[in-house]
C-alpha positions in Angstrom: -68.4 -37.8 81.9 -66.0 -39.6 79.4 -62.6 -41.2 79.9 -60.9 -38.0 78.1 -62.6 -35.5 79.6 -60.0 -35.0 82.8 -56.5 -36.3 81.0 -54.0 -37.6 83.5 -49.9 -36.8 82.9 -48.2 -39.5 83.5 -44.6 -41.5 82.9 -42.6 -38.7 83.5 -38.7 -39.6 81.9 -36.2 -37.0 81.9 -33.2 -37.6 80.1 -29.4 -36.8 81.4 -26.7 -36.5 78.3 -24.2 -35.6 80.5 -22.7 -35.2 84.1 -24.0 -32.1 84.9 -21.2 -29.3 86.2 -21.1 -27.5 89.4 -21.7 -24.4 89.2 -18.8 -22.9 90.8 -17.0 -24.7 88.2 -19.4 -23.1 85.4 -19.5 -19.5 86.7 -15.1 -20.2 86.9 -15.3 -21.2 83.1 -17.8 -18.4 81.9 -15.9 -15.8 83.5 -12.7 -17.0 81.5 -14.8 -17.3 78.2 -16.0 -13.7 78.8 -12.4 -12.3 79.6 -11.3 -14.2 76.5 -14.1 -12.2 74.5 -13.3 -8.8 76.0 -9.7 -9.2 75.0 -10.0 -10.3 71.5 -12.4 -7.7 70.8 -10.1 -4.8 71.9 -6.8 -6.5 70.7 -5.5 -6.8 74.0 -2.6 -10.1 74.1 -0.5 -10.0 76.9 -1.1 -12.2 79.7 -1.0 -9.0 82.2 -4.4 -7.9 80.1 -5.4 -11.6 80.5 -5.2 -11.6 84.2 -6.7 -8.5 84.5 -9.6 -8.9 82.0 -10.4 -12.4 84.1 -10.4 -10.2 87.7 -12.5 -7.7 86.3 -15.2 -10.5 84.6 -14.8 -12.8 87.8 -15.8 -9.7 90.3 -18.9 -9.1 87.7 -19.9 -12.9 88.1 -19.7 -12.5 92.4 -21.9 -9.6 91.9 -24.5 -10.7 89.2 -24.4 -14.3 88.6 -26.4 -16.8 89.7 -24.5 -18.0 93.0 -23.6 -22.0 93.7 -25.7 -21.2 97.1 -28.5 -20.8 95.1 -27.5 -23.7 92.2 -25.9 -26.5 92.8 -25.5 -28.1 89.3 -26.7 -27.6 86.0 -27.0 -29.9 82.8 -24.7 -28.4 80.0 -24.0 -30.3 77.3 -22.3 -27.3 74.8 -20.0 -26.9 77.6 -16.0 -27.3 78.1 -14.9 -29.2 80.5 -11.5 -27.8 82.6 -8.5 -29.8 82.2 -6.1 -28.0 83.6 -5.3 -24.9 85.5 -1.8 -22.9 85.3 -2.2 -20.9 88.4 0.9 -19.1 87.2 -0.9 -17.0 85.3 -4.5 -17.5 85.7 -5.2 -19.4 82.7 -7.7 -22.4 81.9 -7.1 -25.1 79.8 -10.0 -26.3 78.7 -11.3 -29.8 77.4 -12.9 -29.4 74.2 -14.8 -32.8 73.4 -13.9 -34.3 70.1 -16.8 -34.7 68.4 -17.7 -31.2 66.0 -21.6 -31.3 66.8 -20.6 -30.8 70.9 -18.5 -27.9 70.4 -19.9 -24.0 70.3 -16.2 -22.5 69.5 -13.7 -23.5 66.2 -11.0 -23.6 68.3 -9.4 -21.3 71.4 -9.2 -18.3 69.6 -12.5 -18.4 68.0 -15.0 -16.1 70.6 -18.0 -15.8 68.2 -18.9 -19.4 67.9 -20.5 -21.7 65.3 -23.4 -19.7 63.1 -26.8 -20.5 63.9 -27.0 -23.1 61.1 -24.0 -24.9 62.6 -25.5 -24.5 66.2 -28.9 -25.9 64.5 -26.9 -28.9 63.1 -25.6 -29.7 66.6 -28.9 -29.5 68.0 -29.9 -31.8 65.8 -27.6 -34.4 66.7 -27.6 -33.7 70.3 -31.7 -34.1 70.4 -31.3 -37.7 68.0 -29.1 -39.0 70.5 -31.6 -37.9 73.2 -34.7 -39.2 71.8 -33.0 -42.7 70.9 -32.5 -43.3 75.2 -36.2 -41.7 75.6 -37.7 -44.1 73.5 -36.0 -47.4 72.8 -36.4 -50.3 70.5 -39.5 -51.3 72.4 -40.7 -48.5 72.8 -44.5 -48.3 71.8 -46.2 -45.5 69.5 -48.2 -42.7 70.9 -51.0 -41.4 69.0 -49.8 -38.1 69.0 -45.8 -36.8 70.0 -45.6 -33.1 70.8 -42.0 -31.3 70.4 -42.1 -28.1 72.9 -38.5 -26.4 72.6 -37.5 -23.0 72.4 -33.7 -23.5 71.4 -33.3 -25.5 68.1 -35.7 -25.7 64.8 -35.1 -28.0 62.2 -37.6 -29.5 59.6 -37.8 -31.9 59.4 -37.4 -32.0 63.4 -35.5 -34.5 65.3 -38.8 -35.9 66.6 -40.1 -36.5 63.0 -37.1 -38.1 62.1 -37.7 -40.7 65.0 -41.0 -41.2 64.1 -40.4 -41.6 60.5 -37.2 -44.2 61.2 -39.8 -46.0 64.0 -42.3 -46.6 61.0 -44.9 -44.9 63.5 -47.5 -44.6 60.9 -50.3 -43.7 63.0 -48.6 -40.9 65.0 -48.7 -37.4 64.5 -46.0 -35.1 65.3 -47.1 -31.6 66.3 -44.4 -28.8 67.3 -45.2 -26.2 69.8 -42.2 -24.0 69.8 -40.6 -20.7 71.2 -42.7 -20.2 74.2 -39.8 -20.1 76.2 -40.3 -20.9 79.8 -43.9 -21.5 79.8 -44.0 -24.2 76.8 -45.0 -27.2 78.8 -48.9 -25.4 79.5 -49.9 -25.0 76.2 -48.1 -28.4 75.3 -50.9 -30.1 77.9 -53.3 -28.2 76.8 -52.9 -29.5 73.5 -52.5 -32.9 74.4 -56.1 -32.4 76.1 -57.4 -31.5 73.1 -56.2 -33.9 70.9 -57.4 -37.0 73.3 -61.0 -35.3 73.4 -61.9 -34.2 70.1 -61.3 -37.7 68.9 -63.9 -39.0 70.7 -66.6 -36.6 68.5 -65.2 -36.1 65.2 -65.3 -39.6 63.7 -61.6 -40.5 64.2 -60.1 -43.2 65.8 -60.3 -42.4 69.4 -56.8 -41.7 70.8 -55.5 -43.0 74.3 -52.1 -41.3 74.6 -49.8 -38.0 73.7 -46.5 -38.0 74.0 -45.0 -34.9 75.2 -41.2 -34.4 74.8 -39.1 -31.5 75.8 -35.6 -30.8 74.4 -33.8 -27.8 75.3 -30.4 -27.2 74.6 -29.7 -23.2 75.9 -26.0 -23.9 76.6 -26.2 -23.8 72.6 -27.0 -19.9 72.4 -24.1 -19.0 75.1 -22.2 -15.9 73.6 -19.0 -14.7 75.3 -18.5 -11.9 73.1 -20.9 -10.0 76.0 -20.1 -9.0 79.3 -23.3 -6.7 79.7 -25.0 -8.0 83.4 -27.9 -9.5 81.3 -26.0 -12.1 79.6 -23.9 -13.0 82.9 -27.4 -13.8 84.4 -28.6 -15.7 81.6 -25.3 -17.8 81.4 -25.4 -18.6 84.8 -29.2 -19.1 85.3 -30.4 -21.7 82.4 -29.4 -25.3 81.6 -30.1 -27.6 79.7 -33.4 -30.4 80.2 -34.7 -32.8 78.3 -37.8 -34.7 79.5 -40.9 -36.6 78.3 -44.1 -37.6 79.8 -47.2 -38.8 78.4 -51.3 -37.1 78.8 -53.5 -40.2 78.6 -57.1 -40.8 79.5 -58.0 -41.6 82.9 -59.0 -45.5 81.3 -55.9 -46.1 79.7 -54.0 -44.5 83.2 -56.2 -47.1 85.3 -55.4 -49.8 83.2 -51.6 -50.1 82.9 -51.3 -49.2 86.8 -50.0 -45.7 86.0 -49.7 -42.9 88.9 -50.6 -39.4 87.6 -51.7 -35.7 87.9 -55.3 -35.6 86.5 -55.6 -32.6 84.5 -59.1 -30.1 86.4 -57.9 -26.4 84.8 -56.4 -23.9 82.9 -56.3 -20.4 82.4 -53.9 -17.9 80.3 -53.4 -14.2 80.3 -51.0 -11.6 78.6 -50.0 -9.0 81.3 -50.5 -5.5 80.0 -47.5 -3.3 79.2 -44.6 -6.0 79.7 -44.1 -6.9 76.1 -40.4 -5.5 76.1 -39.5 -6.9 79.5 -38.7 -10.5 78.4 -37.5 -11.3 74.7 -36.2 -14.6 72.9 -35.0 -13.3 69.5 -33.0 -15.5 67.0 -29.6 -13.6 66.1 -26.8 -14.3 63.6 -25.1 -16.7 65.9 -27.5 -17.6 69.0 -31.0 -17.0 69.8 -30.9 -13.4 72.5 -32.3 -13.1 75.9 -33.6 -9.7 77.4 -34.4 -10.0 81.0 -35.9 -6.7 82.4 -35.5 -6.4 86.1 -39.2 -5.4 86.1 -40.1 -9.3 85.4 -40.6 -10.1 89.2 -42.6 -6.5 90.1 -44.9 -7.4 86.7 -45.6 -10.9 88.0 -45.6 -9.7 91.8 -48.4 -7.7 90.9 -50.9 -9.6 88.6 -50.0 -13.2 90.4 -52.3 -13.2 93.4 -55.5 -12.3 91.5 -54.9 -15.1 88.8 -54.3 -17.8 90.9 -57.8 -16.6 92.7 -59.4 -16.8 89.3 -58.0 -20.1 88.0 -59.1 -22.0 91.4 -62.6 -20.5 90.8 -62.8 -22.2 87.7 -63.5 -25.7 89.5 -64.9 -23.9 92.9 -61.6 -24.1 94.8 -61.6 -20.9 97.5 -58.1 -19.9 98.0 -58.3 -18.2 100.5 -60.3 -21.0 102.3 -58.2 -23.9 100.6 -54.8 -22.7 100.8 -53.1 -24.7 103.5 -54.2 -27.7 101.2 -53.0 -26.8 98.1 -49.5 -27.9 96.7 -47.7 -25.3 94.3 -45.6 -25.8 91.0 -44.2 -22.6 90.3 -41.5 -21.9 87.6 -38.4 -20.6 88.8 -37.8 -18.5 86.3 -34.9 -17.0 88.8 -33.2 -17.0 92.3 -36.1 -15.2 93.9 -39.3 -15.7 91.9 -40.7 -19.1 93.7 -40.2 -16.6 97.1 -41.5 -13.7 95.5 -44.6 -15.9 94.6 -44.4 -17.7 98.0 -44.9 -14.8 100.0 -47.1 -12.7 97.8 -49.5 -16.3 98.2 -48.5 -16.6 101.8 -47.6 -20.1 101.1 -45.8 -22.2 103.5 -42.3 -23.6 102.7 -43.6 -27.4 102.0 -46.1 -25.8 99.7 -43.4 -24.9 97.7 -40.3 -26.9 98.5 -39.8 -28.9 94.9 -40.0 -25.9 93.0 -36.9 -24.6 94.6 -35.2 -28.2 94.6 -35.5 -28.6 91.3 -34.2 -25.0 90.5 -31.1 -25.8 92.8 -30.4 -29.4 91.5 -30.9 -28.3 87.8 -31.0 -24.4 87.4 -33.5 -23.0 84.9 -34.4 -25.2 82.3 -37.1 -23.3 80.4 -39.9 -25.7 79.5 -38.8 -28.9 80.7 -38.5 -26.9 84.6 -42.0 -27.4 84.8 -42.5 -31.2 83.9 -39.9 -31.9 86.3 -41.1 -30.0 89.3 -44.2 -32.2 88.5 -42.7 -35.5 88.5 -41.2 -34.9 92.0 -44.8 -33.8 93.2 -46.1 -36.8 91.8 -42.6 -39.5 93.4 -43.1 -37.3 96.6 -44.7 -39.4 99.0 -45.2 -36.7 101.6 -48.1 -35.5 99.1 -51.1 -37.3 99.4 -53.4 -38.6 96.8 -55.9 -36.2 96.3 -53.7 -33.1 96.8 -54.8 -30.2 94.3 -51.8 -29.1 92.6 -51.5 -25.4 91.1 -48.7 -25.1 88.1 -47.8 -21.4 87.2 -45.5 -20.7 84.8 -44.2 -17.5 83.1 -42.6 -16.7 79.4 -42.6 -14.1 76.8 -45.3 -11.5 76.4 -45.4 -11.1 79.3 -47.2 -14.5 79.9 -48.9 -16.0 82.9 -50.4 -19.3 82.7 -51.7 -22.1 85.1 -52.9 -25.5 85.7 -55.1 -27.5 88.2 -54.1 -30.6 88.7 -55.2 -33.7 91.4 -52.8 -35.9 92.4 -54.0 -39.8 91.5 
């Protein structure tokens, strides 16, 4: 067997822009934003409709939102800060930052936001300034860079900009986009392929690709909408950024590098779900439709492809179970449980899935890569360990990885 034929992730860097807010403190803020909206959209002025529009929005956020008990903190970048609060009246003042490219709103009056051109232009920005404290000025050149995001396109991209700057002549850039939540899968996959067909097809063999996750939801936040499915998705997703790199098990071996070898994968589109998750660009942020049918779709078809993605290398789950450690996405509050008991999983088995969803929220494709890097710091997971990633997106898509821990 050659060097490439089992990859190995490894190097796993996320990437903090800023100090990320508690989410009591963002659920207080959103709810103000909303009330904001629902006045200026029905003309209403006076600081009696103020106080009441903010009640009314603040008892939909206890009922629907995403709680602090279940998040702690999330990373927001396109996010106001709270200055001050007159409790006289109920009003925030809010800290808008300076600079144009961190600000969604043209001023305190302005609800609808920056069009998605000006958002993009942000994005841009943002992501540059990401990417220069992801890779330095020593950094060295992968043979490949992936870009997996589901919340800004530009072309040139961000990441080809870097490269180009870099004078990375020998590095392809390859952009695997909108997959939403499960974008870091097909990203690996990818990488796999890359590393291995360049041992056959009389190119230069490769050693390493870069993957790099930048996703930047708080830019698609609209508080012109106080429907429940846009108080869930304002309170559930945050922003990530995060890079790693899939290498072959020679190159892991010889720079001293700890990593998940790559054993499986396995994709399927669940029948009849296509309407019950949607990411659709609109004239000012990219729209989420969340059916509440998500878990019961994923309840039902989760068992029997986690069954059928261990068979692939001749794991029995049923027999191996106890040994396995799990990955899942939490896609929301309940879904690691959901999957946890429909598996009959123990809590360890799944304990960083649901500490990285507390300490970060939902960060679409970079959740994943950072569930795994605290598999692979956790030192309560032995060498050896089987790891099974699942992760779920638009489509309805399920997909999964095998992984050993190194």
């Amino acid at each position: 067997m050659n060097s490439a034929a089992n990859p190995v992730l490894v190097d796993f860097k996320p990437a903090q822009l800023v100090k990320p807010v508690g989410q009591r403190i963002a659920l207080e803020i959103s709810a103000y934003g909303l009330a904001r909206g629902y006045c200026k959209s029905r003309n209403l002025e006076s600081k009696e409709d103020i106080r009441e529009a903010l009640r009314v929005m603040r008892d939909k956020f206890a009922r629907y939102a995403v709680s602090p008990d279940q998040i702690n903190r999330r990373q927001l970048v396109l996010f106001p800060r709270i200055r001050d609060v007159r409790f006289s009246d109920g009003e925030l003042v809010l800290a808008e930052p300076k600079e144009k490219h961190l600000r969604l709103y043209a001023d305190a009056k302005d609800t609808k936001g920056y069009d998605l051109k000006e958002r993009h232009a942000s994005y841009g920005k943002i992501v540059g300034d990401c990417l220069a404290e992801l890779y330095d000025e020593n950094a060295k050149a992968p043979d490949d860079l992936i870009h997996v995001t589901c919340s800004g396109y530009l072309a040139p991209s961000p990441v080809e900009r870097m490269v180009a700057r870099k004078e990375w002549f020998d590095t392809t850039v390859t952009h695997s986009y909108h997959m939403g939540c499960y974008g870091a899968f097909p990203a690996i996959k990818m990488a796999h392929g890359f590393l291995s067909s360049s041992l056959c097809s009389g190119m230069p063999p490769r050693e390493r690709v870069d993957i790099v996750h930048t996703e930047l939801l708080s830019g698609h936040h609209n508080i012109e909408n106080s429907d429940v499915e846009n108080i869930i998705t304002m309170s559930l997703f945050a922003d990530g950024f995060i890079k790693y790199s899939v290498c072959s098990d020679d190159h892991a071996r010889r720079h001293g590098l700890p990593g998940l070898r790559i054993l499986a994968f396995n994709e399927h589109l669940l029948p009849n779900s296509a309407d019950d998750m949607t990411w659709v660009p609109a004239a000012h942020q990219f729209q989420m439709t969340l059916s509440v049918m998500v878990p019961v779709v994923i309840k039902q078809h989760v068992r029997a492809f986690v069954v059928a993605l261990l068979r692939r290398i001749g794991i029995d789950f049923e027999r191996d179970r106890a040994a396995l450690t799990f990955a899942i996405h939490p896609g929301g509050p309940k879904i690691v449980e959901h999957i946890q008991g429909e598996l009959g999983l123990r809590d360890d088995q799944v304990a960083i899935s649901k500490k990285v969803f507390r300490e970060n929220g939902n960060m679409s494709s970079a959740t994943i890569p950072h569930i795994l890097k605290g598999i692979l710091e956790e030192k309560a997971i032995a060498r050896g360990t089987r790891v099974v990633a699942i992760g779920f997106g638009p489509g309805l898509t399920v997909t999964g990885l095998v992984l050993e821990k190194l």
